[in-house]
C-alpha positions as CSV (number, residue, x, y, z in Angstrom):
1,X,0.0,0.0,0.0
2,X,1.7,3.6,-1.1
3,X,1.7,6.1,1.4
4,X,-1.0,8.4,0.0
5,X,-3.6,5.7,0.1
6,X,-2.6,4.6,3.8
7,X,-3.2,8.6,4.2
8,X,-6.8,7.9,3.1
9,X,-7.2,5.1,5.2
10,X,-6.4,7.3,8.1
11,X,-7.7,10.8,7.6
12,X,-10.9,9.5,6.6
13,X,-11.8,9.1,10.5
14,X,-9.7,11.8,11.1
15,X,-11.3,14.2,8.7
16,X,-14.8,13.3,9.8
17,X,-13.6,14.6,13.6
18,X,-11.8,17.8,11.7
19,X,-15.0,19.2,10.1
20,X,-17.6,21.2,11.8
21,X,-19.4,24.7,11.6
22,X,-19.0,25.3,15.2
23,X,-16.8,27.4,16.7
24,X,-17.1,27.3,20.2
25,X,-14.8,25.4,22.7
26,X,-17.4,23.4,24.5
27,X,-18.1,20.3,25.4
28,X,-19.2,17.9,22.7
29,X,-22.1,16.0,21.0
30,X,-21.3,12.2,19.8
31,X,-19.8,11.7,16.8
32,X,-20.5,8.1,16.0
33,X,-22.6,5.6,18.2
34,X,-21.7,3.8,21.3
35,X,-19.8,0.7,18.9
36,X,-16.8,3.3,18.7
37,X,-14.0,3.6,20.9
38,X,-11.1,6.3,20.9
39,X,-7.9,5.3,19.5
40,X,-4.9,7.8,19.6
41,X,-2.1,7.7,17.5
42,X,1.0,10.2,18.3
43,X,3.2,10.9,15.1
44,X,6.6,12.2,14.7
45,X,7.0,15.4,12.9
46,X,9.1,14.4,10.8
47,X,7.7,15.3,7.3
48,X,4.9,17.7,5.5
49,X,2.8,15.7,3.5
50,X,0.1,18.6,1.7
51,X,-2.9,18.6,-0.7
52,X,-4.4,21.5,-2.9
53,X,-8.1,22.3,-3.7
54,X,-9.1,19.1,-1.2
55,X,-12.5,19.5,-1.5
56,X,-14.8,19.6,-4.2
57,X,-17.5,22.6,-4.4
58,X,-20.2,19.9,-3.6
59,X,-19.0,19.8,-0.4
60,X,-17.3,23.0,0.7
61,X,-19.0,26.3,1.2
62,X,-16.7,28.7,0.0
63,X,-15.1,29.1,-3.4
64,X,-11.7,30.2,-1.7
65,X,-8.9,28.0,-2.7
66,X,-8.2,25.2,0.1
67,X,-5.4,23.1,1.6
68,X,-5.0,20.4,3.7
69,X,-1.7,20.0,5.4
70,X,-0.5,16.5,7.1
71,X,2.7,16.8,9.7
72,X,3.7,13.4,9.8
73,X,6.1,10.1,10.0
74,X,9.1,10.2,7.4
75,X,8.0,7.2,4.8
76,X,11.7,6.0,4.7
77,X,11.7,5.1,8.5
78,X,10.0,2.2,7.2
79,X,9.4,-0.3,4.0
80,X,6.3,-1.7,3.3
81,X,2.7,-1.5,5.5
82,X,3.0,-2.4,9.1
83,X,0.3,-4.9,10.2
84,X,-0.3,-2.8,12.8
85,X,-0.9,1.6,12.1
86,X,0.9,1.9,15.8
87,X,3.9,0.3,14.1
88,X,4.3,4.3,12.4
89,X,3.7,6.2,16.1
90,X,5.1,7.0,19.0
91,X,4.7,6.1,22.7
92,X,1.4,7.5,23.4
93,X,1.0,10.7,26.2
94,X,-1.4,9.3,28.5
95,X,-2.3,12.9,30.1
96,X,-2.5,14.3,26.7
97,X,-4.8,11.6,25.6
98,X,-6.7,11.9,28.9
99,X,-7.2,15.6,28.3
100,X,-8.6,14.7,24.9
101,X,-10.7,12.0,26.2
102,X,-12.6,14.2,29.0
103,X,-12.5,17.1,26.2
104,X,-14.6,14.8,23.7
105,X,-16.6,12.2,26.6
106,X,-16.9,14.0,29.6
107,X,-19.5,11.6,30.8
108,X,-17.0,8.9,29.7
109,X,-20.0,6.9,27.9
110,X,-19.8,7.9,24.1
111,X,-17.0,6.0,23.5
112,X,-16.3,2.4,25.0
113,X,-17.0,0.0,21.7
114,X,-14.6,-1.8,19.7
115,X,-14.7,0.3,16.5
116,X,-11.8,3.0,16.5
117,X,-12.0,6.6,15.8
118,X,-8.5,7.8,15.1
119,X,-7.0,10.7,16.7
120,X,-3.4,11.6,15.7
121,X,-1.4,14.5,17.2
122,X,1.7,15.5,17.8
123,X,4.0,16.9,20.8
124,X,6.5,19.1,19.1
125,X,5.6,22.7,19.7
126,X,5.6,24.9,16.6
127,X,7.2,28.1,16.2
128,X,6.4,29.4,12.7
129,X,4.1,28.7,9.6
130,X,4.7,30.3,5.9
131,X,2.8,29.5,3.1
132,X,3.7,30.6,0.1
133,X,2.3,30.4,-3.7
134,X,4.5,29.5,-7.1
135,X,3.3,29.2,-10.7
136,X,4.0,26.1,-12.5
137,X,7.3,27.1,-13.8
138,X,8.9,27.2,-10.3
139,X,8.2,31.3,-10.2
140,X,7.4,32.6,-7.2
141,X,3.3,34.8,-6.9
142,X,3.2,35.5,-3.8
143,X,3.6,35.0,0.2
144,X,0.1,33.6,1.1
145,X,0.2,33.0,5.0
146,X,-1.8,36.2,6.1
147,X,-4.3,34.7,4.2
148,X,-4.6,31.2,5.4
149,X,-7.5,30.5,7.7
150,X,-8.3,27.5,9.5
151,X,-11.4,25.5,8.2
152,X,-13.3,22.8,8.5
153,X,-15.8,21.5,6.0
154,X,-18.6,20.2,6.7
155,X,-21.4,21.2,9.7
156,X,-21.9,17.2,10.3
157,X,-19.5,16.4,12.6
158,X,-18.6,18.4,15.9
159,X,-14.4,18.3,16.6
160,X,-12.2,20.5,15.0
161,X,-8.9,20.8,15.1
162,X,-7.5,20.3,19.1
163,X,-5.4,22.8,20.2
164,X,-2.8,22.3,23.2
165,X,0.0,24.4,24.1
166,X,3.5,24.3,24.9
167,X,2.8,23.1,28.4
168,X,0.7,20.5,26.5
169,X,-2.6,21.6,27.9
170,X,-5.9,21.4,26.0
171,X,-7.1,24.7,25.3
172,X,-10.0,23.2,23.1
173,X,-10.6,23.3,19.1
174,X,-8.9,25.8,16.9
175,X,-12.1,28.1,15.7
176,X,-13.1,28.4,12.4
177,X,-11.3,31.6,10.7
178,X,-8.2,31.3,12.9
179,X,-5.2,33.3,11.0
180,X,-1.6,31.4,11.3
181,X,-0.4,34.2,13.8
182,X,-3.3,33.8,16.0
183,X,-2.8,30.0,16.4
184,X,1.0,30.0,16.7
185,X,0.4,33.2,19.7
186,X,-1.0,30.2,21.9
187,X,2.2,28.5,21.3
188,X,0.6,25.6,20.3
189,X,2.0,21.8,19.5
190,X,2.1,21.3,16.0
191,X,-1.4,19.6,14.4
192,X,-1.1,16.4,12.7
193,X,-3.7,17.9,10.4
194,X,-4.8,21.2,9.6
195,X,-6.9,22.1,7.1
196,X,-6.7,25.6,5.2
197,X,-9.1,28.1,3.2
198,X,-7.3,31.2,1.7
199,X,-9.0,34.4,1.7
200,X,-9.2,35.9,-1.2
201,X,-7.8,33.5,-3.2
202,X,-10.0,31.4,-5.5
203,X,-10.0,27.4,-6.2
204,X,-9.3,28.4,-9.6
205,X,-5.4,30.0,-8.4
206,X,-5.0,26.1,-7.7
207,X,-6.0,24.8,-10.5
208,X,-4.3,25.4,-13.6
209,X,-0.6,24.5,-11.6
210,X,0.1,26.9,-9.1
211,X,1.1,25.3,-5.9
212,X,1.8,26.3,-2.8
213,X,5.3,26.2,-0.5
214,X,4.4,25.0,3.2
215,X,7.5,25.4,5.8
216,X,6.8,24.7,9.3
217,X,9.5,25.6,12.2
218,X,9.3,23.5,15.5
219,X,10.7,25.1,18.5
220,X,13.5,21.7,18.5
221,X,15.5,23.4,15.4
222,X,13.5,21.7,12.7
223,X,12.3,23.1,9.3
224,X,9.5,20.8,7.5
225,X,9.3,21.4,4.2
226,X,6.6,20.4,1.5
227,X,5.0,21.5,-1.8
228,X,0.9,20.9,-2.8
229,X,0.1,18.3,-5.0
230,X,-3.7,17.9,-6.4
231,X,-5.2,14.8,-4.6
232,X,-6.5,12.1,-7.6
């Protein structure tokens, strides 16, 4: 199995808990029925992995060009598909996770079936974002991170993005419309996925092969790198 289809094996959960038209930090309806349980999955941040004009227009409601951003495992730690997913992650945070859990099941009875709902995230704190558009020659456009906002796409599902900080504490879900200096002002650990509108930029900037530069600092010296493709 290539990477980008183990990707769609895992965000699709994931992406179900990323979407939602709330924007609120409270506590949280179900998701999925009482046959799900919680599974967490910690990744390295190791690479950028990022996709262009995600969603379709059937089931986004804005015409601004999007992104989807992945900060994951490097794909040459390992050859091949590991029989198990926790083969790719790290030793979990158990107060993390427990923060997470209480965030999404305070009554601690949503979530106790067999059927996992996965929830990556990462502990490296980031430090800076930029974002930044090319034409398909290679030629630089234009630096597009003052207009990235956070996003999620669909009103279906209630969790967003979670946001903790540096001293890992769960401050909630990243609201809809967050700018990249807002989020990185809480100091926040780095998401394992993020996913992007740009205002004032339409899908059709993506489309005929513009792409855009993503380069994330972390606060431990590293610089992850990554160019959009268009998902197939």
């Amino acid at each position: 199995m290539t990477l980008d289809k183990l990707f769609i094996y895992l965000a699709t959960p994931l992406f179900m808990l990323s979407c939602s038209g709330e924007s609120e930090i409270n506590p949280l309806s179900p998701i999925v029925d009482h046959g799900s349980g919680l599974s967490y999955l910690r990744w390295p941040a190791e690479r950028l992995i990022a996709y262009q004009n995600k969603c379709s227009n059937s089931n986004i409601d804005t015409t601004c060009a999007d992104l989807l951003v992945y900060v994951t495992w490097d794909e040459m730690r390992s050859s091949g598909y590991p029989y198990s997913l926790e083969s790719y992650s790290l030793k979990g945070d158990k107060a993390m996770e427990q923060q997470i859990t209480d965030f999404l099941d305070p009554n601690h009875d949503l979530y106790n079936g067999v059927v996992p709902i996965a929830i990556m995230y990462c502990t490296d704190t980031c430090k800076s974002i930029r974002m930044t558009m090319y034409d398909k020659n290679g030629s630089f456009i234009s630096d597009i991170t003052d207009k990235a906002r956070f996003y999620y796409v669909e009103n279906k599902r209630e969790v967003g993005t979670l946001l903790f900080n540096s001293d890992k504490k769960l401050l909630g879900k990243i609201k809809i419309g967050t700018t990249i200096k807002e989020y990185l002002s809480y100091k926040p650990l780095v998401f394992a996925v993020a996913h992007f509108i740009f205002d004032g930029i339409d899908k059709v900037s993506f489309s005929n092969g513009n792409y855009a530069k993503v380069e994330i600092e972390l606060s431990n010296g590293t610089t992850l790198t990554t160019t959009s493709l268009m998902r197939k």
